[in-house]
N, C-alpha and C positions, 0 to 999 in steps of 0.2 A: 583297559576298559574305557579310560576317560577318550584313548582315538577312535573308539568303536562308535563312542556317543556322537563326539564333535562329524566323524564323516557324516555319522545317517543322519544328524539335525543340516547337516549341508546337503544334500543329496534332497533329506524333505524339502526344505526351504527350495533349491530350485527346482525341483518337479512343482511343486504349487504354482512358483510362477510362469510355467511357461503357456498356459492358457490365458496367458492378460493381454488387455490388447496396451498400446502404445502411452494411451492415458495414464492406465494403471500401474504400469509400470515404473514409468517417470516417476508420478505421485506419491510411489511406496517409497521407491528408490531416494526422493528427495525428500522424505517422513524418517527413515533410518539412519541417511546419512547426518540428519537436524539431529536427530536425536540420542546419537553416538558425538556427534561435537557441542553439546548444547550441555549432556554429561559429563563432557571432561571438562570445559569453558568452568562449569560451576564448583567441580570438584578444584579443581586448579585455584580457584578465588576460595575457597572453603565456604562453597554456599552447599546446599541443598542438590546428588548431584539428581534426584529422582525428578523433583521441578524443572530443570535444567535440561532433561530428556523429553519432559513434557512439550516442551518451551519450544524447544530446539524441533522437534516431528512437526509440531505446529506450523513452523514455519518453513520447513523445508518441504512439508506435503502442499503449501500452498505457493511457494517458489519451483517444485516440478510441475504439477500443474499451468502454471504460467509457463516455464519452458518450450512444455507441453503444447500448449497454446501458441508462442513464438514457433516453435517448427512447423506445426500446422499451416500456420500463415504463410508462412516461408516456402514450404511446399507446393500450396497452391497459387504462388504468386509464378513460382516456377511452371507449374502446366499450363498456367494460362497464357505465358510470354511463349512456353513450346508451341502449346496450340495456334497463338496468333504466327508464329512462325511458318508452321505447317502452309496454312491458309494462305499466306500472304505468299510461300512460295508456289505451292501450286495453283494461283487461278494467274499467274505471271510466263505460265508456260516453259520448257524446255531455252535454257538460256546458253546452252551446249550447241555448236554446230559443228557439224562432219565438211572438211575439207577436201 
């Protein structure tokens, strides 16, 4: 019974996610991952570990987010250097000659 639970809580969880765009993603993904190490970090020291999960999503949904943000950048730094590539090759003409 408890494998019947754990598949269909996984199967739910990623059917939900697959309609998020790139953001949300990230965001979730660096909120669970916080929040799974931020758990055990305070379980480990014998704090609090429910705070410690709090703590931890806190900071990791605002750390994918930033990611998030770094890729973006990164991406369109790349189309812009493709683009200016394009450009720069073809108004230079055919640099190939037939022998």
């Amino acid at each position: 019974m408890k494998k019947i639970i754990a598949i269909s809580s996984v199967a739910l969880l990623a059917a939900g996610c697959s309609n998020m765009s790139n953001t949300e993603q990230r965001t979730l993904s660096g909120a669970s991952i916080g929040a799974a190490a931020g758990a055990v970090g305070t379980a480990i020291f014998h704090g609090n570990p429910i705070w410690g999960a709090v703590g931890g999503a806190a900071v990791g949904a605002a750390s994918g987010y930033v990611y998030d943000a770094y890729e973006k950048e990164k991406q369109a730094q790349y189309n812009q250097g493709f683009k200016a590539g394009q450009t720069s090759g073809s108004s230079s003409g055919s640099s190939t000659t037939s022998k």
